[in-house]
PQR file with spaces between the fields and no chain letter, atoms N, CA, C, O and H, PARSE charges and radii, in Angstrom:
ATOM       1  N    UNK     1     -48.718  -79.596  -34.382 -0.4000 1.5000
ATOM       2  CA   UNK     1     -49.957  -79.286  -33.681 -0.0000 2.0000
ATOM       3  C    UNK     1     -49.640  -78.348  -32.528  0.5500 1.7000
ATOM       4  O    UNK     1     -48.645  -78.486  -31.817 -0.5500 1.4000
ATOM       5  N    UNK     2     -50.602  -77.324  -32.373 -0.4000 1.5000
ATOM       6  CA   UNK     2     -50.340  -76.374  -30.957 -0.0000 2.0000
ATOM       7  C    UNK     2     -50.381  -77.227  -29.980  0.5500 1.7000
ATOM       8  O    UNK     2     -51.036  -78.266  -30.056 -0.5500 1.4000
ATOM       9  H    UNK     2     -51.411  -77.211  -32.950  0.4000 1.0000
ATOM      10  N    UNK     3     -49.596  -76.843  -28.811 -0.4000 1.5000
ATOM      11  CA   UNK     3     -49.963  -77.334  -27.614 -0.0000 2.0000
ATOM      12  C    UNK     3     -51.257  -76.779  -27.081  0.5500 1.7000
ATOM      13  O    UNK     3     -51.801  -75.781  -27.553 -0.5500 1.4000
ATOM      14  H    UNK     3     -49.064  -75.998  -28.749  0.4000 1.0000
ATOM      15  N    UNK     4     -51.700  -77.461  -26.106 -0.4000 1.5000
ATOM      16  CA   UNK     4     -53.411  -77.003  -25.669 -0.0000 2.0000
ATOM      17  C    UNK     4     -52.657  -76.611  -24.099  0.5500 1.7000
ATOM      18  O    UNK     4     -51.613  -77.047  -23.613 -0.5500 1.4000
ATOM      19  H    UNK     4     -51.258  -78.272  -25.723  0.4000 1.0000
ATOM      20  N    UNK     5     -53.774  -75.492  -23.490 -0.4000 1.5000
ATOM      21  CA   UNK     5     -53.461  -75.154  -22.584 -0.0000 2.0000
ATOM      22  C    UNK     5     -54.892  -75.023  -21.702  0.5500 1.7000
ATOM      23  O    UNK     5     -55.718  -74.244  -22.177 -0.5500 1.4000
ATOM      24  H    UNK     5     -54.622  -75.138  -23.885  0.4000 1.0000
ATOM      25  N    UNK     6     -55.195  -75.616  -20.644 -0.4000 1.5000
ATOM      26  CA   UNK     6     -56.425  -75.254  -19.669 -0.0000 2.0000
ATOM      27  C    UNK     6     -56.709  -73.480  -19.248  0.5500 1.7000
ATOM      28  O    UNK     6     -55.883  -72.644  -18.882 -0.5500 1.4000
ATOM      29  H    UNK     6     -54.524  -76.249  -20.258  0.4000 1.0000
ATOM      30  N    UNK     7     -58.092  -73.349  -19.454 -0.4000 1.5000
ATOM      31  CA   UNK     7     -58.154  -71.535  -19.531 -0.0000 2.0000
ATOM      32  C    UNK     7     -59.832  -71.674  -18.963  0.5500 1.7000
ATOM      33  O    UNK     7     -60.649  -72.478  -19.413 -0.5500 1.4000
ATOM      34  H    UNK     7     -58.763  -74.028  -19.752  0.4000 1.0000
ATOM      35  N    UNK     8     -60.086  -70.650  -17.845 -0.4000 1.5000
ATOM      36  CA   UNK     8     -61.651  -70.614  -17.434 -0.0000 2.0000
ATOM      37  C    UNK     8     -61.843  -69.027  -18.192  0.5500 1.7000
ATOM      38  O    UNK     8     -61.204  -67.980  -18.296 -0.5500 1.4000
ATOM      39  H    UNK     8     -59.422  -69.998  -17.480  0.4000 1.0000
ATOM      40  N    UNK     9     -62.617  -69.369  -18.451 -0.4000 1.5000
ATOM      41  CA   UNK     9     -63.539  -68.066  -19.266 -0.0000 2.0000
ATOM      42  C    UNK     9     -64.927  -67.986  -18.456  0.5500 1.7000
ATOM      43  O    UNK     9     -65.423  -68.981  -17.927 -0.5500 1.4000
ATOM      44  H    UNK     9     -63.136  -70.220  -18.367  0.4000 1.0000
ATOM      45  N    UNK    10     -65.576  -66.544  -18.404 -0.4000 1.5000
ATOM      46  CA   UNK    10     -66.870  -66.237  -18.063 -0.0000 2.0000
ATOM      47  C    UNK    10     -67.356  -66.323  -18.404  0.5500 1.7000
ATOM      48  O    UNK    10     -66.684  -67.136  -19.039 -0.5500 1.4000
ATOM      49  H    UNK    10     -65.173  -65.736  -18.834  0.4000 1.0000
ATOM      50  N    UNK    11     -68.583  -66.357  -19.047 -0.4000 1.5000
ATOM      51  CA   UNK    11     -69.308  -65.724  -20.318 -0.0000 2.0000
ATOM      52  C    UNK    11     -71.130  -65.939  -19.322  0.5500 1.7000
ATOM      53  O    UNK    11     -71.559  -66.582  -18.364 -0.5500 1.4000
ATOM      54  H    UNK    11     -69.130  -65.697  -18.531  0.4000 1.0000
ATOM      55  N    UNK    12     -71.632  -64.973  -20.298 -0.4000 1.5000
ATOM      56  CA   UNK    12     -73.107  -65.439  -19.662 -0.0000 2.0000
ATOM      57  C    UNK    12     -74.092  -66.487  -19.972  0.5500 1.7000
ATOM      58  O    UNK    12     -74.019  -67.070  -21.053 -0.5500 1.4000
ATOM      59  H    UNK    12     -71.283  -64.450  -21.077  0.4000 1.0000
ATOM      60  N    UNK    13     -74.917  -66.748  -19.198 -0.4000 1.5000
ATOM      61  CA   UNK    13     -75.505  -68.116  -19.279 -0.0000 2.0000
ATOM      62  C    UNK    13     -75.695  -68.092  -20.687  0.5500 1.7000
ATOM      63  O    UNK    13     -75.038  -68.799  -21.451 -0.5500 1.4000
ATOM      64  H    UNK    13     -74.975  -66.274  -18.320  0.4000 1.0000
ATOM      65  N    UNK    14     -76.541  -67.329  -21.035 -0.4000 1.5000
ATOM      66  CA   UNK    14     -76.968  -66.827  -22.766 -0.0000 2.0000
ATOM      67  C    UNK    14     -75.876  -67.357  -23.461  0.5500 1.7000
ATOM      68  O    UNK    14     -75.886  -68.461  -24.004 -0.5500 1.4000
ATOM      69  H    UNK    14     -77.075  -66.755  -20.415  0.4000 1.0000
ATOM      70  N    UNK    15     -75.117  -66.729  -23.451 -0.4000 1.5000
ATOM      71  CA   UNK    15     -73.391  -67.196  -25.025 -0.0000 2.0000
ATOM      72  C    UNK    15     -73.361  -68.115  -24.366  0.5500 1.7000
ATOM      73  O    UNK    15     -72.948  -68.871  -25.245 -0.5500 1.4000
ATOM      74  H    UNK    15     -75.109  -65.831  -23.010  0.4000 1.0000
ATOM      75  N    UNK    16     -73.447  -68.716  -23.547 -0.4000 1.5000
ATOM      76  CA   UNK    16     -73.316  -70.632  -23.383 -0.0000 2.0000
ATOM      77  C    UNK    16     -74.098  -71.373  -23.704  0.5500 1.7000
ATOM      78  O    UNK    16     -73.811  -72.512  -24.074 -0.5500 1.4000
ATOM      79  H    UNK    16     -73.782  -68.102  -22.833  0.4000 1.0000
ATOM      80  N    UNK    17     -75.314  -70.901  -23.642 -0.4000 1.5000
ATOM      81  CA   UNK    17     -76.469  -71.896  -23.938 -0.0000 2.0000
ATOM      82  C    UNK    17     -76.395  -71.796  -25.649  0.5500 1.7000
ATOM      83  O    UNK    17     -76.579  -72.746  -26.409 -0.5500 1.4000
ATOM      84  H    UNK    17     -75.547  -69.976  -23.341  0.4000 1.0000
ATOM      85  N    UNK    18     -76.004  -70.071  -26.136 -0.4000 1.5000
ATOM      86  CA   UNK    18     -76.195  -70.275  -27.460 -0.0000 2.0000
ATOM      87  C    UNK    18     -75.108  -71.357  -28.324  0.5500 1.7000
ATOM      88  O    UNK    18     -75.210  -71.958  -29.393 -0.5500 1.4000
ATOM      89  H    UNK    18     -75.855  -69.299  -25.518  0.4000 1.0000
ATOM      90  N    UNK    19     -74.133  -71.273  -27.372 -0.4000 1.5000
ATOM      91  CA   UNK    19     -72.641  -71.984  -27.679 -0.0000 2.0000
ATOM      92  C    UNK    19     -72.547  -73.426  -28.176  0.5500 1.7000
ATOM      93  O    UNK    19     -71.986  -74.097  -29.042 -0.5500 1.4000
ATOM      94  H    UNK    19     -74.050  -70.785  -26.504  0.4000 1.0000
ATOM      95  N    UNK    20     -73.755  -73.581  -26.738 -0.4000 1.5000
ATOM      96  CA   UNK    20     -73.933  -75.248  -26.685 -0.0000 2.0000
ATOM      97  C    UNK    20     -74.877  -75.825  -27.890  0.5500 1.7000
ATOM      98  O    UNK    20     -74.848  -76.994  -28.273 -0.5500 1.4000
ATOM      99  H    UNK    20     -74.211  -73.036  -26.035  0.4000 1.0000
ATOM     100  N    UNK    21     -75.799  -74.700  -28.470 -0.4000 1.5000
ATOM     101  CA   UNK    21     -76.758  -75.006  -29.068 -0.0000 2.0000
ATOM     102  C    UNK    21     -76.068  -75.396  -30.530  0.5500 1.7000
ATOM     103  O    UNK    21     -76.343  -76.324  -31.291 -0.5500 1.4000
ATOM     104  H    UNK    21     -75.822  -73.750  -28.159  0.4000 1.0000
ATOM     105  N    UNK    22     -74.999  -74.272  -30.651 -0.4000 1.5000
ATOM     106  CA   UNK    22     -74.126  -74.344  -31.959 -0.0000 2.0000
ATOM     107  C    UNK    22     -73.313  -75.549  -32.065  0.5500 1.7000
ATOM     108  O    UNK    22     -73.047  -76.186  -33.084 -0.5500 1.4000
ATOM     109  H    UNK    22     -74.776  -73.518  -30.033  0.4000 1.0000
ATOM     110  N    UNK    23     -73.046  -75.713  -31.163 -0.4000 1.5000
ATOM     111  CA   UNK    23     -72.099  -77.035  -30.651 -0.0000 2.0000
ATOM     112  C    UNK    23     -72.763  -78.344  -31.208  0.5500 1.7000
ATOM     113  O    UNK    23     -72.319  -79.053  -32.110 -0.5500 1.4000
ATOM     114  H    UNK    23     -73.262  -75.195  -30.335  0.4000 1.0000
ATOM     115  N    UNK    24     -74.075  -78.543  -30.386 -0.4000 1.5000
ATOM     116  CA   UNK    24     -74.457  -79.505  -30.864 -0.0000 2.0000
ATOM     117  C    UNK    24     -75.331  -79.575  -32.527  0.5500 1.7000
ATOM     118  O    UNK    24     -75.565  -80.656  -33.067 -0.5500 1.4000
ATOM     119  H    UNK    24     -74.435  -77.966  -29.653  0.4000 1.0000
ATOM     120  N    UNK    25     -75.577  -78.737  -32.915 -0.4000 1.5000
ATOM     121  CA   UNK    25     -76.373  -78.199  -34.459 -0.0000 2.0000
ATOM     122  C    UNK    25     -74.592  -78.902  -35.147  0.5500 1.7000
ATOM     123  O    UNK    25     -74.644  -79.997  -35.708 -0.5500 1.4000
ATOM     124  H    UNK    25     -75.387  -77.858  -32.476  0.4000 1.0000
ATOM     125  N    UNK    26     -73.319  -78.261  -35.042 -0.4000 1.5000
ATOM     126  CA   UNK    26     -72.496  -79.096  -36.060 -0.0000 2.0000
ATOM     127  C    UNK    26     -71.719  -80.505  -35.522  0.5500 1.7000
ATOM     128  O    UNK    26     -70.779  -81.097  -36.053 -0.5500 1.4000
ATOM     129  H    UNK    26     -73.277  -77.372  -34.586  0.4000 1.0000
ATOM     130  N    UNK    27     -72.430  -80.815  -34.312 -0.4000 1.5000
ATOM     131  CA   UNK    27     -71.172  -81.901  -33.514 -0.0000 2.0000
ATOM     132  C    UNK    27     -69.846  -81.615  -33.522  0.5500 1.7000
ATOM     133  O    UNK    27     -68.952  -82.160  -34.168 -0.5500 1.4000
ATOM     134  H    UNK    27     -73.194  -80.333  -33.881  0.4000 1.0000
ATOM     135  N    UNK    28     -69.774  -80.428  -32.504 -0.4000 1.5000
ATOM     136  CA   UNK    28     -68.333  -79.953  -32.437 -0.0000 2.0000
ATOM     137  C    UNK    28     -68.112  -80.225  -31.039  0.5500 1.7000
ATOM     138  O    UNK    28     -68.773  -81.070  -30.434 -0.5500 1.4000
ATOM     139  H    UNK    28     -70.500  -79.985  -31.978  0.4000 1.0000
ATOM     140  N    UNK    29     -67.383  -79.672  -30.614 -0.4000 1.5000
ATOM     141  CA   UNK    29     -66.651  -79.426  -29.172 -0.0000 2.0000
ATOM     142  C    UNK    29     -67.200  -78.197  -29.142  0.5500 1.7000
ATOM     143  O    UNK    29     -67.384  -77.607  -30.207 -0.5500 1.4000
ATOM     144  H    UNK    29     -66.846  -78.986  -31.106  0.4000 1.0000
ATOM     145  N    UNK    30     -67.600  -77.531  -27.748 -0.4000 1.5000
ATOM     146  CA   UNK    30     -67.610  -76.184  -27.289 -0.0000 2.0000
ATOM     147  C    UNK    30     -66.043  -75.452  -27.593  0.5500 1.7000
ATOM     148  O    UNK    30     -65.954  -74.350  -28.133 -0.5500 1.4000
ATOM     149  H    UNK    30     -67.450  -78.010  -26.884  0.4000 1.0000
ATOM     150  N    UNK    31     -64.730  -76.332  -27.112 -0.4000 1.5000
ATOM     151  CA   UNK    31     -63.722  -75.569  -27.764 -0.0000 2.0000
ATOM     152  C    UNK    31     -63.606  -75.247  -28.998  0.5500 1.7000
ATOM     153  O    UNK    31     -63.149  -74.163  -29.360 -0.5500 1.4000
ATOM     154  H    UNK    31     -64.802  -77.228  -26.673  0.4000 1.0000
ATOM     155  N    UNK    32     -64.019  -76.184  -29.801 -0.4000 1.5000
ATOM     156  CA   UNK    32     -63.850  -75.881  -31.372 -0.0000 2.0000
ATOM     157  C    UNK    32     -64.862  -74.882  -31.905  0.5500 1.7000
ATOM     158  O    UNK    32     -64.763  -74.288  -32.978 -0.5500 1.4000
ATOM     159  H    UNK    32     -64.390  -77.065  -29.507  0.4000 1.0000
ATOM     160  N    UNK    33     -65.744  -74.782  -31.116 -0.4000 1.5000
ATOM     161  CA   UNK    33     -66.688  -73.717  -31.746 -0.0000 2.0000
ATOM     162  C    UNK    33     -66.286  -72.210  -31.062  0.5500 1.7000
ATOM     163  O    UNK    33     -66.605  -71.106  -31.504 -0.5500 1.4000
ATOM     164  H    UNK    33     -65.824  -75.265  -30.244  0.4000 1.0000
ATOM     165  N    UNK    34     -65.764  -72.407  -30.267 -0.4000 1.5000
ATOM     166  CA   UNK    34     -64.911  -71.018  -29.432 -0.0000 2.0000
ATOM     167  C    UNK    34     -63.692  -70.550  -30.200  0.5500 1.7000
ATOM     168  O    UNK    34     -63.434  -69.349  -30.282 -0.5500 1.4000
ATOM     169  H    UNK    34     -65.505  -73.304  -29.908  0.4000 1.0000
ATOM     170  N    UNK    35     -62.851  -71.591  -30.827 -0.4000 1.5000
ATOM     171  CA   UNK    35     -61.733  -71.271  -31.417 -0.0000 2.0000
ATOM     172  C    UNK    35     -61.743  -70.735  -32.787  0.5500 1.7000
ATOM     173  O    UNK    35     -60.963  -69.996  -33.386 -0.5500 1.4000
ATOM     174  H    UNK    35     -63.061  -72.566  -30.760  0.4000 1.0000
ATOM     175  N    UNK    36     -63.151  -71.474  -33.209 -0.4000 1.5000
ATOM     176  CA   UNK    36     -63.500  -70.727  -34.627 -0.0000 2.0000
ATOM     177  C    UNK    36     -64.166  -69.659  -34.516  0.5500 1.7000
ATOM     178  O    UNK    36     -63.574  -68.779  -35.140 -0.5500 1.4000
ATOM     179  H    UNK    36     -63.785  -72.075  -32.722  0.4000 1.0000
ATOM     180  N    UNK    37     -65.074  -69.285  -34.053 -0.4000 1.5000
ATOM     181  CA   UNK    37     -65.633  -68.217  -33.958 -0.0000 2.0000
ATOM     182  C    UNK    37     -64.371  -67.208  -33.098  0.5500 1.7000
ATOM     183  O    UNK    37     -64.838  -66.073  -33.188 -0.5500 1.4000
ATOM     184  H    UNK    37     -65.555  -70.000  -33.546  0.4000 1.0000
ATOM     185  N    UNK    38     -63.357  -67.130  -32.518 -0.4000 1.5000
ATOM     186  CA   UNK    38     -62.154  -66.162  -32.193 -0.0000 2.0000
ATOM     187  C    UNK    38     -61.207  -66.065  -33.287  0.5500 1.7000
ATOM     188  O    UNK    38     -60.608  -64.993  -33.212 -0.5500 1.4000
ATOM     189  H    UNK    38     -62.978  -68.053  -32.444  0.4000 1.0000
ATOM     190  N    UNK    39     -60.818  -66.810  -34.331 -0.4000 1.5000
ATOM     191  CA   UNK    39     -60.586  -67.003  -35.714 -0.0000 2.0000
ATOM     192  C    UNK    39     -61.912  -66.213  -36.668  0.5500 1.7000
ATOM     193  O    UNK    39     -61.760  -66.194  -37.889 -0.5500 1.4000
ATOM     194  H    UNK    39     -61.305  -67.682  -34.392  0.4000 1.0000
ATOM     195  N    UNK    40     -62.290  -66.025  -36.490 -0.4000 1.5000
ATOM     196  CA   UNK    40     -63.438  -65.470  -37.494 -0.0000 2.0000
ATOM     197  C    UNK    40     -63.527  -64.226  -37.120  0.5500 1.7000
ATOM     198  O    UNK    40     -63.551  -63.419  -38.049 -0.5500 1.4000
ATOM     199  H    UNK    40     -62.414  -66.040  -35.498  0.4000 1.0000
ATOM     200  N    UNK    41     -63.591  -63.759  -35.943 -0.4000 1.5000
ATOM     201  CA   UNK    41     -63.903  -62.467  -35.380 -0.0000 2.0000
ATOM     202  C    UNK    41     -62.348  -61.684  -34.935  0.5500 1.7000
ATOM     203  O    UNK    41     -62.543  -60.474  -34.815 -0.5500 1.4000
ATOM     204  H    UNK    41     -63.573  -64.415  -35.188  0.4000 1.0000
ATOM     205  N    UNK    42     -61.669  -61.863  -34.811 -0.4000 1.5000
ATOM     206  CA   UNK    42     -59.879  -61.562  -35.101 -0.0000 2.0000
ATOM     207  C    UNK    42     -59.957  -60.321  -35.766  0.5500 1.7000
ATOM     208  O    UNK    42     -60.117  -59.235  -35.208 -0.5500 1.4000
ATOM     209  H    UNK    42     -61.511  -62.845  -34.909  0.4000 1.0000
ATOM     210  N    UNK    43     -59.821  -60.549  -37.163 -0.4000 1.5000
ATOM     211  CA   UNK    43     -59.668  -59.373  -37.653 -0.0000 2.0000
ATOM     212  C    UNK    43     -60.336  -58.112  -37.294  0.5500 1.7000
ATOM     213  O    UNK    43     -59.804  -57.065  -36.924 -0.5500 1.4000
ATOM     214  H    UNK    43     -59.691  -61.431  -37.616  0.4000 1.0000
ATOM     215  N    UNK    44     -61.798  -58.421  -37.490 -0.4000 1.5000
ATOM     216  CA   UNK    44     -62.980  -57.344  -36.986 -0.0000 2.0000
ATOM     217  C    UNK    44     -62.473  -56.724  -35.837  0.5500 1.7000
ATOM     218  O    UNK    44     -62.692  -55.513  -35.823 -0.5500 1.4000
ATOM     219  H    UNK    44     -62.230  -59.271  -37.791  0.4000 1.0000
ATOM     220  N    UNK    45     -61.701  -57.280  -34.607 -0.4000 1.5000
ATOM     221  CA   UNK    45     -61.524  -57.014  -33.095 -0.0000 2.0000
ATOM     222  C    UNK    45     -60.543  -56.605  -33.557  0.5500 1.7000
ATOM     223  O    UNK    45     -60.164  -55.922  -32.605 -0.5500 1.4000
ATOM     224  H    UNK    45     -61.523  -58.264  -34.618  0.4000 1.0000
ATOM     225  N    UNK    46     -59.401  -56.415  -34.706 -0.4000 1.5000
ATOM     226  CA   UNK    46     -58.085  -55.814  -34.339 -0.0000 2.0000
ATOM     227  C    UNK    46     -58.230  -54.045  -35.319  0.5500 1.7000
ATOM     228  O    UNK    46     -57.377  -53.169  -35.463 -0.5500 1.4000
ATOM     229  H    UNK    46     -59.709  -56.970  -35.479  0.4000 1.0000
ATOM     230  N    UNK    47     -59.834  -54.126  -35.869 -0.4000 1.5000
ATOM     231  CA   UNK    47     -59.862  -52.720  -35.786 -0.0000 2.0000
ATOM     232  C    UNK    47     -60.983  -51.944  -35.123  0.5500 1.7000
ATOM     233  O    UNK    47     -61.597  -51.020  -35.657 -0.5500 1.4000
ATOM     234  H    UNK    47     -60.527  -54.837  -35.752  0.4000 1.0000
ATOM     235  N    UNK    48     -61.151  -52.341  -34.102 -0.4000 1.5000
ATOM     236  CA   UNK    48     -61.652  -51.685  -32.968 -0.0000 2.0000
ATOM     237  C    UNK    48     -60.655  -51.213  -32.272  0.5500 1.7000
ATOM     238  O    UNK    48     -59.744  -51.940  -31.878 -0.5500 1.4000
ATOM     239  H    UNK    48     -60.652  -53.092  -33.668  0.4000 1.0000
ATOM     240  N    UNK    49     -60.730  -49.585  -31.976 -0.4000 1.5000
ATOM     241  CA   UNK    49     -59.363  -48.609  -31.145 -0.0000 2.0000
ATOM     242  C    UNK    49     -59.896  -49.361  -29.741  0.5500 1.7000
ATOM     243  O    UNK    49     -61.039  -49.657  -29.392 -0.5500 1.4000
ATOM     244  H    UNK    49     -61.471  -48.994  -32.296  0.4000 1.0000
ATOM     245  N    UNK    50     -58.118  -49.619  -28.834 -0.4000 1.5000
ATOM     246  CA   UNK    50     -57.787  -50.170  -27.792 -0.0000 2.0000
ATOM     247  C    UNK    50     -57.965  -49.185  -27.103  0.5500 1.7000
ATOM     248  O    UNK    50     -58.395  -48.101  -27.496 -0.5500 1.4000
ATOM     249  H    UNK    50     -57.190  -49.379  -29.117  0.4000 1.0000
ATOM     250  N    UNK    51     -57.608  -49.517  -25.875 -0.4000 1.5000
ATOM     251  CA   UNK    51     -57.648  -48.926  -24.454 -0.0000 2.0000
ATOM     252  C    UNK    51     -56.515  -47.623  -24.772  0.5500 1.7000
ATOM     253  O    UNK    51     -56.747  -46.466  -24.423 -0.5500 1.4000
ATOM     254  H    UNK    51     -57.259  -50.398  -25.556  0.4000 1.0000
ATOM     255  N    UNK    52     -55.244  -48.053  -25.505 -0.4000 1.5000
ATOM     256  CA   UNK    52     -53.928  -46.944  -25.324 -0.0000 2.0000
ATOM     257  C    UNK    52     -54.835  -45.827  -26.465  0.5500 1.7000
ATOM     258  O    UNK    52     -54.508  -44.649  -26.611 -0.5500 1.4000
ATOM     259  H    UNK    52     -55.055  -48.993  -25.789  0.4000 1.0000
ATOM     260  N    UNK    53     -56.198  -46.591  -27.315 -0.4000 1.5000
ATOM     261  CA   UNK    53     -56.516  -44.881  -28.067 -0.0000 2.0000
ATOM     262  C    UNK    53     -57.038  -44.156  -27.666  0.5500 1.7000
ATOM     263  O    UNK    53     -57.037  -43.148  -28.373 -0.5500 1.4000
ATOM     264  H    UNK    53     -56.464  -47.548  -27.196  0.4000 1.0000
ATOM     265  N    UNK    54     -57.514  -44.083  -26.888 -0.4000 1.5000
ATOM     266  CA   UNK    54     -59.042  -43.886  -25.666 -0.0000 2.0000
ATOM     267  C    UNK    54     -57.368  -42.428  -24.879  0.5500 1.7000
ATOM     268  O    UNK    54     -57.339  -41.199  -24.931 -0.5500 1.4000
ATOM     269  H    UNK    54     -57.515  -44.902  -26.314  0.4000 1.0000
ATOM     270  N    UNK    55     -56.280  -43.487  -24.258 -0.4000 1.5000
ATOM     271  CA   UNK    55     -55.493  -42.595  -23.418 -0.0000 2.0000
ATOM     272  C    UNK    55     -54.728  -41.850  -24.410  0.5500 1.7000
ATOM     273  O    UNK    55     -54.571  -40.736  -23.910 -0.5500 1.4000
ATOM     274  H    UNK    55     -56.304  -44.486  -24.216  0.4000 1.0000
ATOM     275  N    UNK    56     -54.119  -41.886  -25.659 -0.4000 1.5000
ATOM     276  CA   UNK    56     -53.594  -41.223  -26.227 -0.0000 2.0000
ATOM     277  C    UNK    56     -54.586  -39.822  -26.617  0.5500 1.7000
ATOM     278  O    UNK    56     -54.182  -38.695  -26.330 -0.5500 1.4000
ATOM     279  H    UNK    56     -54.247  -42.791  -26.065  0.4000 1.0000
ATOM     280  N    UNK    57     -55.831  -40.032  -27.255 -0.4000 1.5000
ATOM     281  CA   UNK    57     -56.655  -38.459  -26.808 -0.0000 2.0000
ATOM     282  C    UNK    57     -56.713  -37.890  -25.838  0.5500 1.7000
ATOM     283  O    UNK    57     -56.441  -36.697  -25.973 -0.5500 1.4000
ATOM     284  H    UNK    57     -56.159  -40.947  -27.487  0.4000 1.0000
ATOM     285  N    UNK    58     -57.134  -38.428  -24.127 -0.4000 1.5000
ATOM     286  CA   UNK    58     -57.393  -37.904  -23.653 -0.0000 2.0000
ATOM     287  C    UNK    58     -55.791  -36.839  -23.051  0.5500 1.7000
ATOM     288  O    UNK    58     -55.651  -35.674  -22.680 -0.5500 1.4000
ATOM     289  H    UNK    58     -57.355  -39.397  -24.018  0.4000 1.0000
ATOM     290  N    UNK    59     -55.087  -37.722  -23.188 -0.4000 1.5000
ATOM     291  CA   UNK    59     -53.673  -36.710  -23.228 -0.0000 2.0000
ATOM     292  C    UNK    59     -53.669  -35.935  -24.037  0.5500 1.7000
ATOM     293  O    UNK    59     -53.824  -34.848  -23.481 -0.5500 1.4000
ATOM     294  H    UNK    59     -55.202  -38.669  -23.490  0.4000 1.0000
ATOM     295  N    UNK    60     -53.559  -35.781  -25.347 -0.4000 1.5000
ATOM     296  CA   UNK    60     -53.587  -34.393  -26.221 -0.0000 2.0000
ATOM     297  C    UNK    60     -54.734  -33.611  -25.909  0.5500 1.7000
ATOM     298  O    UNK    60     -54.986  -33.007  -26.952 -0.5500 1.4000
ATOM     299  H    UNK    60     -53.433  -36.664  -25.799  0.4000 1.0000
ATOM     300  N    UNK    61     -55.363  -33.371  -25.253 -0.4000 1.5000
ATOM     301  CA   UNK    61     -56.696  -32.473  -25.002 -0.0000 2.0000
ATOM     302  C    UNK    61     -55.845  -31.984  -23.946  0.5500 1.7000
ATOM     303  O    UNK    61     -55.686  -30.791  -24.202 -0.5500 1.4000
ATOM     304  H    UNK    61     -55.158  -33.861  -24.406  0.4000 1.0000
ATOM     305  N    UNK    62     -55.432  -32.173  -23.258 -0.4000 1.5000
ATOM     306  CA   UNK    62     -54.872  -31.919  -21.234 -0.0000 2.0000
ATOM     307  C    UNK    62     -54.206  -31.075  -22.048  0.5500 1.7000
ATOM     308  O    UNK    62     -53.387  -30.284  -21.579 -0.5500 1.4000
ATOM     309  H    UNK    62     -55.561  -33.143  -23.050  0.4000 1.0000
């Protein structure tokens, strides 16, 4: 089993309330519904260009 680690996150009232709403619709934990939905959305987020693609153009233009 992973170890668990304490973490504050922001988010707006909205993605919390919707969070909580999801939360309670499957009787989960707010963590467990955070951890799956960051498991689900993973891939999608690892092909969105980062911050270094954004600086690697603006250097070849200079």
């Amino acid at each position: 089993m992973a170890s668990k680690k304490k973490m504050t996150l922001y988010f707006s009232e909205e993605v919390i309330n919707e969070t909580k709403q999801e939360a309670l619709r499957q009787d989960r934990s707010l963590s467990w519904i955070m951890e799956v939905a960051w498991k689900i959305a993973r891939e999608r987020l690892q092909t969105m260009p980062g911050v270094d693609d954004f600086v690697d153009d603006f250097e070849d233009a200079a």
